[in-house]
N, C-alpha and C positions, 0 to 999 in steps of 0.2 A: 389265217390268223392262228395263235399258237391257243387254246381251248385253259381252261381252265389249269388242270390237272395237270398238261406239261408245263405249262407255266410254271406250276409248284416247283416243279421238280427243278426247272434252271434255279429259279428261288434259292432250293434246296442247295443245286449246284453255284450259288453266288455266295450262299451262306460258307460254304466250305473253300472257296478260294479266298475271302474274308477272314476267315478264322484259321486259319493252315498256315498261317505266320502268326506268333507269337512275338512277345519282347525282347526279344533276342534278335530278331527278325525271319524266326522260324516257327513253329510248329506243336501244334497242340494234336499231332497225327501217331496211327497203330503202323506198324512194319508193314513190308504189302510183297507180294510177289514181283521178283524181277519185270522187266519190261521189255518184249523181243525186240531185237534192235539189228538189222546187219550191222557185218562189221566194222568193228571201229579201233584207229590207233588212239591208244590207252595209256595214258600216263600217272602215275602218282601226284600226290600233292602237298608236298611238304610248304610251312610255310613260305619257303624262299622260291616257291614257282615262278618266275618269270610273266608265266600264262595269267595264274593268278591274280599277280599284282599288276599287270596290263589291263584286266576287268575292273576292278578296285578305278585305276584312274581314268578308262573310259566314264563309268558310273560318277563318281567324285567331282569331274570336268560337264556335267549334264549342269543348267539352271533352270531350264525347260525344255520338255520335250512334248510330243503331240503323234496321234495314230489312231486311224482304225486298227480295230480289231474282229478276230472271230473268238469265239467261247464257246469252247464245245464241251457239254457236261457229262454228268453218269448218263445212263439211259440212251444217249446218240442224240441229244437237242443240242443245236446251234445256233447260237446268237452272234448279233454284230452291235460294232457300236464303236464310239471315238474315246479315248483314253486323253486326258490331257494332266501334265504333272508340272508343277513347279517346286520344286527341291530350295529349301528342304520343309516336307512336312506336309505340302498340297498336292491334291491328286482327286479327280473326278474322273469317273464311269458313266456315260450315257447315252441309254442302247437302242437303239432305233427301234421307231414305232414297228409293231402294232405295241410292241415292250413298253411299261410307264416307268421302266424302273430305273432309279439316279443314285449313284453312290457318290458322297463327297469327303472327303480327308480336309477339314479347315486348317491342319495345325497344330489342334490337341485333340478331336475325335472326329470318329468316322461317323457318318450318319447316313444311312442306307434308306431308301422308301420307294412306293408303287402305291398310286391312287387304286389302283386298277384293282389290284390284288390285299387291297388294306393292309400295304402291310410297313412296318416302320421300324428300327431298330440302330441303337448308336452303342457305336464300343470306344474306351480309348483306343487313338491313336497306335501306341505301342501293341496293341494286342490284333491289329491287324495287317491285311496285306499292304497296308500305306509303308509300314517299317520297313519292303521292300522295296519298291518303289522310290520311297522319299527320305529314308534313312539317309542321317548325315555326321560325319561322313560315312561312307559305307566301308567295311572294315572286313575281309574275308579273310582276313591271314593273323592270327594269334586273339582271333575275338570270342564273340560270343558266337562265330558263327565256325563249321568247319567243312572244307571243301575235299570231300571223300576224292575225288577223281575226276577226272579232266580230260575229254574225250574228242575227238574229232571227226564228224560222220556228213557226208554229205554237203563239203565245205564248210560246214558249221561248227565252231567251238560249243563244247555244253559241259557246263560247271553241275554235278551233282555235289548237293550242301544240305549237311545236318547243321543240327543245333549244339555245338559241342558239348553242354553237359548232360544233353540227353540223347546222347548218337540216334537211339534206338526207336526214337520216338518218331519217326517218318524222314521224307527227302523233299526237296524241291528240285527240279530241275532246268537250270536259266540256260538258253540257246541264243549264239553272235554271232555274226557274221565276224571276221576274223578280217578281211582285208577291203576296203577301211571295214574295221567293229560297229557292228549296228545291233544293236537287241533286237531279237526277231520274236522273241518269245519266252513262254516259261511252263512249267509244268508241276500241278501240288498232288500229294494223293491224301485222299485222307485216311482216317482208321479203319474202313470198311474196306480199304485199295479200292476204293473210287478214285478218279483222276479226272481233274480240271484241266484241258489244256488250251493255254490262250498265246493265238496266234498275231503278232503286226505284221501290216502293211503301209507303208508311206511315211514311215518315221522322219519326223523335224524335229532338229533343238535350236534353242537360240530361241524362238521363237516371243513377242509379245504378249507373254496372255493376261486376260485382266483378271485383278484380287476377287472380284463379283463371281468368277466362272467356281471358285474356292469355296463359296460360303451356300447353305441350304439355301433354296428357292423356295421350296414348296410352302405346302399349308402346312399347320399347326399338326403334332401329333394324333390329337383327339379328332379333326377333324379325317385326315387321313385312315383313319382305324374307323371310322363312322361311312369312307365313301366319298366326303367329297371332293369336287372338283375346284 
């Protein structure tokens, strides 16, 4: 079982893949040191990419999707857990025991909680990683967002994306399969260059999922910050 203290630290590391998108649907992140990478063919990314706006209508063409995941944070802790999204606007996180911890997007905020760990906390919508995920439409080419470069390594296309009126302020990095396109993942850093990187496996869209899986379950704030169950 993961002990108190590493638990924080995913916490830590859940806070920051949460908050590492902004309004924009980026980044409230510091510069950070490149990331070694073999090599890869490297493209530019002017608005009119082709690559580009083939991600754009992958993304755009989603109504729902579903996956595990792995999350791997600062520090080398790994978590798992099923991701499920309905676009636009809903998106839940929920991570397998021994973890209590449940993230949900209803629509207009995100509200994050852990019995286990007392801990509780809701942001707009906009100001979290939901604005990736459940943005609509999602708009990479003359938006709020901008797509420094466009890579291809290890059969995988990977969009590295600022937030255009603040290049400066960090990256995110989203990874597809390319043939058919499948989101396999993404990568945030924050202002310390810590790096969240979360991995899928078993991606479906299409899929039924119900309004109930969107909305808080839990207990009452006060109660959860008190312990209980």
């Amino acid at each position: 079982m993961l002990d108190s203290a590493v638990f924080d630290r995913h916490i830590r590391g859940m806070r920051t893949l949460l908050t590492a998108l902004s309004a924009a649907a980026l980044l409230t992140l510091g510069t950070v040191q490149a990331h070694a990478q073999a090599p890869v063919q490297q493209a530019q990314a002017p608005a009119s990419n082709p690559q580009v706006a083939e991600v754009e209508r992958y993304f755009n063409s989603i109504r729902t999707m579903q996956a595990r995941f792995v999350q791997s944070n600062p520090g080398g802790t790994v978590v798992q857990g099923t991701l499920s999204v309905s676009r636009p606007g809903r998106m839940r996180f929920e991570y397998d025991p021994p973890s209590q911890l449940k993230i949900v997007a209803d629509g207009s905020q995100v509200t994050m909680w852990d019995i286990a760990n007392r801990d509780f906390g809701q942001w707009p919508i906009g100001w979290t990683a939901a604005s990736f995920l459940v943005r609509e439409p999602m708009v990479l080419q003359g938006g709020d967002l901008t797509v420094e470069k466009v890579e291809r390594t290890d059969g995988m296309l990977q969009l590295t994306m600022s937030q255009t009126k603040k290049p400066n302020e960090g990256k995110v990095i989203v990874r597809l399969n390319e043939n058919p396109m499948v989101l396999r993942g993404w990568s945030i850093i924050d202002n310390r260059g810590q790096r969240v990187d979360v991995a899928l496996n078993g991606l479906q869209t299409g899929l039924p999922l119900a309004a109930s899986l969107f909305k808080f379950d839990g207990p009452d704030a006060g109660q959860i910050r008190r312990g209980a169950n």
